[in-house]
N, C-alpha and C positions, 0 to 999 in steps of 0.2 A: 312397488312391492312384488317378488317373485310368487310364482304360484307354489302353494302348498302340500306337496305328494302327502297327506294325510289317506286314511286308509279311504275315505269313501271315493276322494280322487280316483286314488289306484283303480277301484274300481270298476267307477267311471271309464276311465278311458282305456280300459282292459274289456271291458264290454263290447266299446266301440271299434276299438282296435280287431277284438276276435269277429265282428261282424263283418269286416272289410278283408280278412283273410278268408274268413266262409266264402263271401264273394269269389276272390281268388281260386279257391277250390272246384268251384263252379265253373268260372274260364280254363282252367286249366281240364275239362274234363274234353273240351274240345280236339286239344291235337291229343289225347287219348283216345278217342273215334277217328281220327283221322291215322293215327297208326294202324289200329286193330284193321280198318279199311284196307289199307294199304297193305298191310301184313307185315309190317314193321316193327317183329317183337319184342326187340332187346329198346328201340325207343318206347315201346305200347308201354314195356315194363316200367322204365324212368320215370313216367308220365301217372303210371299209378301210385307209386309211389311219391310223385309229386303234388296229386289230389290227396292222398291220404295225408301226407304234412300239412298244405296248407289248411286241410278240415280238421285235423290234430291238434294243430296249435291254437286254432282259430276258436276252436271248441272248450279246449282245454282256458284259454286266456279270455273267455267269454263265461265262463263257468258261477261266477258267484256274481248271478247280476248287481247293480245298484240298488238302493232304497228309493234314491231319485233317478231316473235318466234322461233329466235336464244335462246336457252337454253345456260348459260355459265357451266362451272365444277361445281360451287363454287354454283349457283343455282338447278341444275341439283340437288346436293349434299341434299338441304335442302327440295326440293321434296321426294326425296326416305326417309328422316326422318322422315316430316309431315304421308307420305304415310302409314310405318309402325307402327304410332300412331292410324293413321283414321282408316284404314280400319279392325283391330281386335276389334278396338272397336262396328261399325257398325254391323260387321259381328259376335258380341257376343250377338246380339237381339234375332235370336233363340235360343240360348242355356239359356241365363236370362229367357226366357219364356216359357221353359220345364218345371220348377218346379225341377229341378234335380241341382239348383244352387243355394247355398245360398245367396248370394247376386250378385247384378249386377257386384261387383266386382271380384269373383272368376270365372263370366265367364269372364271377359274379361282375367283374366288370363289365363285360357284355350282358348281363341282367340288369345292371343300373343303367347300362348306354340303351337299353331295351326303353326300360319305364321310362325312363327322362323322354325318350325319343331322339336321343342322341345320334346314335347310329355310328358311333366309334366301335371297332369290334378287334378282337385278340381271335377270333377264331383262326385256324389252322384250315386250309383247305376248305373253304364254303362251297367251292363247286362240286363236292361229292356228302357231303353233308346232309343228312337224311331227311326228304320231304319234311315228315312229321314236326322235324326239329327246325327246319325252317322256317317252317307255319308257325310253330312256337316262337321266334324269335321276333317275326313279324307282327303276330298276333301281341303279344309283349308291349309291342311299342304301338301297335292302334288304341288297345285298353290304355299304356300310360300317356300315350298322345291326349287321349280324352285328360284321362284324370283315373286314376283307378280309387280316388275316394270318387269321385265323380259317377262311378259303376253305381258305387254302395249308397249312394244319395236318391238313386233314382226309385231308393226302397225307402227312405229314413222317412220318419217326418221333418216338416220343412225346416221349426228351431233346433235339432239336431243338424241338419244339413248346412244349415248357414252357417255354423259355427265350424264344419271343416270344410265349407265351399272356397272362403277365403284363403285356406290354407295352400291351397294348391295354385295359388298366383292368379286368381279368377275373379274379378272386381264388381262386376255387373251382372247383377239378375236379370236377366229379359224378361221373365216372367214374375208375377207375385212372389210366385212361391217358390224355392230352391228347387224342389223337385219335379216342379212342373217344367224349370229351365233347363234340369239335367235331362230328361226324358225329350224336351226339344235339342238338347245338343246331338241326343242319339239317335232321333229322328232326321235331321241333318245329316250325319254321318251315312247314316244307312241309305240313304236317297244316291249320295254320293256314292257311296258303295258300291250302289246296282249300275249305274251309271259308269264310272272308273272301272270296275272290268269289264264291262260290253266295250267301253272305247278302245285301253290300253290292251285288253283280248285281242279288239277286232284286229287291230294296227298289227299285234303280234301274230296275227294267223294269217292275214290277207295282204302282208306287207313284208314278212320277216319270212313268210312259210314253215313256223311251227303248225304241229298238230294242234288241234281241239284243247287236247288234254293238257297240252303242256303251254298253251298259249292261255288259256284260264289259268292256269299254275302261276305265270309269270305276272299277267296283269293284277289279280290278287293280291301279291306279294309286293307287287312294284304301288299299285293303289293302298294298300297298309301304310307302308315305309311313306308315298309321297303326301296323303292329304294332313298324316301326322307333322308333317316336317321331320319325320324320323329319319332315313338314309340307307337303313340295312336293305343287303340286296343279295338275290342266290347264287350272284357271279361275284368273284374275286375283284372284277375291273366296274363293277358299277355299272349306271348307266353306260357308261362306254360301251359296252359287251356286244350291245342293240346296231351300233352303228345304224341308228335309223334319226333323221331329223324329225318324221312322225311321232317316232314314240320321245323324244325328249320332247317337243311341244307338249302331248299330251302329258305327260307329267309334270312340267313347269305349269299346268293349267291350277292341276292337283296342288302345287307346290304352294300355290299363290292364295288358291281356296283355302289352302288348311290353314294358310298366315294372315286370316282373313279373322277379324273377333265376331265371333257367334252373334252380336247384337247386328254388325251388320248384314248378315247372312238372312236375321229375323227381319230388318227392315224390307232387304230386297223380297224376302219369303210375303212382306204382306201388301208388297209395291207401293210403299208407303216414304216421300221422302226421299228420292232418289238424287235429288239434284241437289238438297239439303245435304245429302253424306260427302257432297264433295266437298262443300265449304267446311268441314269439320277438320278440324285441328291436326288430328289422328291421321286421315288419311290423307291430309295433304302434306304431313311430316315424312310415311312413308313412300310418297310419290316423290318428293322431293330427294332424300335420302338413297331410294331406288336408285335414281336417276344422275345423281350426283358420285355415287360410289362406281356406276356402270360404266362412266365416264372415265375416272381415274383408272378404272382394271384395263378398259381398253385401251387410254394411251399406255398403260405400263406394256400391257403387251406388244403393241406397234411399237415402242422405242424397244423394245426386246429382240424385238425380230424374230419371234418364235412361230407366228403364222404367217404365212406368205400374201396366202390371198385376204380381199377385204372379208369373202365369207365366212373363211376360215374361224380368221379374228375378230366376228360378229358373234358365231356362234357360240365359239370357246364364254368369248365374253357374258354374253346375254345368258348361257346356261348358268356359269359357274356364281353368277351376281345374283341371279333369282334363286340358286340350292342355299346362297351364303346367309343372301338376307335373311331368306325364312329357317334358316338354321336348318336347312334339310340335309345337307354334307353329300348330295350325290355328288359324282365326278365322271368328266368323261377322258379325263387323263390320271396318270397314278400320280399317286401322292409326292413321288422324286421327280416329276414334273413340275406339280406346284411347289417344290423348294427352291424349282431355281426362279420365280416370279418374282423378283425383288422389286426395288424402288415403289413405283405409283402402284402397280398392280397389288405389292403386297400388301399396301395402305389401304387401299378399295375394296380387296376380297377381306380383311381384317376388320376394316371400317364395317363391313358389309355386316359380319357375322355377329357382329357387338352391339349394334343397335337392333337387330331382328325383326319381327312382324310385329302385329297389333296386340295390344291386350284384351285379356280374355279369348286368348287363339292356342291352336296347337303348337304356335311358333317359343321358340327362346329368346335369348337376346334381353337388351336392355325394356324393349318397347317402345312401339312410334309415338303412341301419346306420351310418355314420359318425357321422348324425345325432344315432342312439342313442347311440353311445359318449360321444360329443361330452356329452349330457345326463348318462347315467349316471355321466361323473366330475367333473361339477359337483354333480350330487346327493349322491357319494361327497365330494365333499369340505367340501360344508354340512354334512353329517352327522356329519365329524372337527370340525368348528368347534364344532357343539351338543352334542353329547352328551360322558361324562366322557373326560378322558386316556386313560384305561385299560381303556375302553368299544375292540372290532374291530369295523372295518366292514367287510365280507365282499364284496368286487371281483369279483360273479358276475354274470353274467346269461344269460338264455337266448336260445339259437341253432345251433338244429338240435341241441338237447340242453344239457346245463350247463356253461357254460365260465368260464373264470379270465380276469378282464382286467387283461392283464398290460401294466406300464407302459410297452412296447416299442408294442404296439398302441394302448392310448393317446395315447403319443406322435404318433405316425404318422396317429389320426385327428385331429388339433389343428394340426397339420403342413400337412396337405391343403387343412382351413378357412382355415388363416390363407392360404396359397398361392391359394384361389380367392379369398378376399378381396381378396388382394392382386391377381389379376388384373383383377377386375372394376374396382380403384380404377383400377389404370392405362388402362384401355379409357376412362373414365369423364372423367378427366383431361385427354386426348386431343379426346376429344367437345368437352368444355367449351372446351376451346384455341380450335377451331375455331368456337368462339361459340353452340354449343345448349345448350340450358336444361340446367338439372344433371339435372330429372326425366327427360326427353326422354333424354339420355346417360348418365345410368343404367342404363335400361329397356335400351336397347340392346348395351351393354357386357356389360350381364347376360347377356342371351340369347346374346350370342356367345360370353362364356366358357363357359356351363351347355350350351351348344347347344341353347338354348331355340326358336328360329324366330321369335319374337314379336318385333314392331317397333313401336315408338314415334313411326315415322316417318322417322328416319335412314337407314336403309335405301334406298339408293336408285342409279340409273346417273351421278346426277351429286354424288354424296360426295366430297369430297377423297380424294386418291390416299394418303395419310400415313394419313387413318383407315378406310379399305377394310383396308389393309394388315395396319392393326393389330388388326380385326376377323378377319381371314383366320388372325394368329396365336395368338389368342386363341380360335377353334374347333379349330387343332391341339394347342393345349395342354388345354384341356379335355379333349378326346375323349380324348388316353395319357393324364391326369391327371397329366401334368410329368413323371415319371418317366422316361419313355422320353427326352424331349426334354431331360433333364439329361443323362443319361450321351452322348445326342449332341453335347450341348454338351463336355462333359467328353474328351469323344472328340475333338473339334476343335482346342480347347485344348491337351490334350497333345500332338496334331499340329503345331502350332504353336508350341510350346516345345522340340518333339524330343526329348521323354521321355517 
């Protein structure tokens, strides 16, 4: 049965919904102190006007509270959808009105590649591009790296929270209570935080020879982008820019943590079980998967012949397989580079970016547990084909202790693949329409669905308008993983039938 848009609905989720823009209002008042600091007027100005919107709306759409504000799933669901429509749109008013966007609609795309944590960008010239708005851009994708319901959670109460925790592609409570788990993800983050720019700083002041001032600037912004798996960066050429193998370790470190699911982060936080996370499902799915795509990228590139030495083509590899898997889209060659990767390499940086990190992570992608399930019941069911009738195959595996895979879960991870498959074929399809090579809109489709960052080249200010679009909706479904955006569908629909 579809959910019901009846007025107390409406409500409902108009309540919830203005309370997650209020939020937004609030972060955004940040790079409006980092302008006025700076003296950066005409962004100081964008930026207020950007707080006034989203506490406008927020306000305004907030305005007749409910009778009840019991939140159900099914509404919870179509809040966190509305949410990640509204608020990159909002919050693409400063970057429209840098002048470094060509139209209102290429920023919003870089506001969706923002929250997803994408790290696809249409900007025009990043390397002269105004502090302020670059903080913005970063800061964008640390908040939607978390979760930006995930912000609003850490105020809600807990049955409010559960019901848009799940929305946001987030499986597992660490803690009892939703808010108690959200307030631990941001306690994590923040550790890391202080940590990732004293490193990527130091590396940048004592290795690179920036200043103080600009080596905080950069590790900041390079720490945003990488513990997100996000990708945006202040230079045009990425990671590249650094030519430092220091500061790309240090951020593959970032890369890996952020691909890393907050349960494990909380087991290592209470040194609890450490030798038990390796035998878990999950992380021996993305070890393996790691390690198996690193492999393909590297012979593709040694039969390429495109790096000479063994360094060369260890680093290219080992960097570009760790930005791919955790979807963080850094590069340290341009994107007409990565189009001529063909053969193995193109399967393994592909491979790479479509399976992703763990679940309950900053990462995209399909996820390494699904992955595992995904494997365990094709293993499970060679093993009903080979062995006798009357022989049991025992549906167990380990994850966070022994569990039962039960055909409900199952289902649901087989569900998901087919659904990302199917997204990527349509992205893909689209591309082709438009006349780019199958490989080339592939590569691209992928990364938009997975929220990978990596481009093939596609990517660009003068894309057709049909396939922007359809890259734009292909980062909002990835990032809820459909769920959310069905029941808003579902929600519309019933609205539009009047039942």
């Amino acid at each position: 049965m579809l959910l019901r848009p009846d007025p107390e609905a409406l409500r409902v989720i108009s309540y919830y919904l203005g309370r997650v823009l209020l939020v937004m209002a609030g972060v955004a008042v940040l790079p409006l102190a980092w302008a006025v600091i700076g003296r950066e007027w005409a962004p100081a100005a964008s930026f207020l006007l950007t707080v006034g919107a989203f506490a406008l709306v927020g306000a305004l759409v907030s305005a007749a509270p409910p009778r009840e504000k019991h939140l159900g799933l099914g509404h919870g669901m179509v809040v966190v959808a509305l949410a990640w429509l509204i608020a990159p749109a909002l919050g693409s008013i400063p970057l429209a009105l840098s002048g470094h966007f060509g139209s209102f609609l290429d920023a919003y795309f870089d506001g969706m590649s923002g929250l997803t944590a994408s790290g696809s960008s249409l900007v025009n010239d990043v390397d002269h591009l105004a502090p302020s708005l670059n903080f913005w851009r970063h800061l964008l994708q640390f908040i939607g790296g978390q979760g930006i319901v995930l912000a609003a959670v850490s105020v809600f109460a807990g049955g409010v929270g559960l019901s848009m925790f799940h929305g946001e592609g987030r499986e597992d409570r660490i803690l009892p209570s939703v808010t108690s788990t959200a307030r631990f993800i941001w306690l994590v983050s923040g550790i890391h935080l202080v940590f990732g720019v004293l490193l990527l700083g130091s590396v940048a002041y004592f290795g690179l020879g920036f200043t103080p001032a600009r080596s905080l600037f950069h590790g900041l912004m390079t720490f945003f982008s990488s513990f997100v798996t996000g990708g945006f960066t202040v230079q045009s050429t990425s990671i590249g820019y650094y030519h430092s193998v220091l500061f790309e370790a240090a951020t593959m470190v970032f890369m890996l943590a952020g691909a890393m699911s907050f349960s494990l982060h909380y087991a290592l936080w209470r040194r609890r079980g450490r030798l038990q996370l390796l035998r878990d499902l999950e992380t021996r799915a993305l070890a393996v998967t790691m390690a198996g795509t690193m492999v393909l990228l590297m012979l593709g590139l040694a039969t390429l012949g495109l790096y000479r030495s063994v360094g060369s083509l260890a680093r290219q590899g080992l960097f570009h397989i760790v930005s791919a898997h955790t979807s963080s889209g850094f590069t340290l060659v341009p994107s007409t580079e990565i189009a001529q990767w063909g053969g193995l390499a193109f399967v393994g940086l592909v491979t790479a970016m479509f399976l992703g990190g763990m679940a309950s992570s900053a990462a995209g992608g399909l996820k390494a547990l699904r992955v595992g399930l995904v494997a365990k019941v094709l293993k499970d069911q060679v093993k009903r084909v080979l062995l006798p009738d009357r022989a049991v195959v025992p549906s167990v595996y380990q994850q966070g202790g022994r569990r039962r895979l039960t055909q409900q879960a199952a289902q649901a991870a087989l569900l998901v693949t087919l659904l990302f498959v199917g997204l990527c074929a349509v992205g893909t399809a689209v591309g082709m329409a438009y006349g780019y090579p199958l490989q080339q809109a592939l590569f691209d489709s992928v990364s938009a669905a997975t929220n990978g960052g990596l481009s093939a080249g596609i990517y660009g200010p003068h894309m057709p308008v049909v396939l922007e679009v359809t890259y734009i909706l292909q980062m909002w479904l990835g990032r809820l993983e459909f769920v959310a955006v069905f029941a808003l569908f579902g929600f519309v629909v019933s609205g539009v039938r009047g039942r």
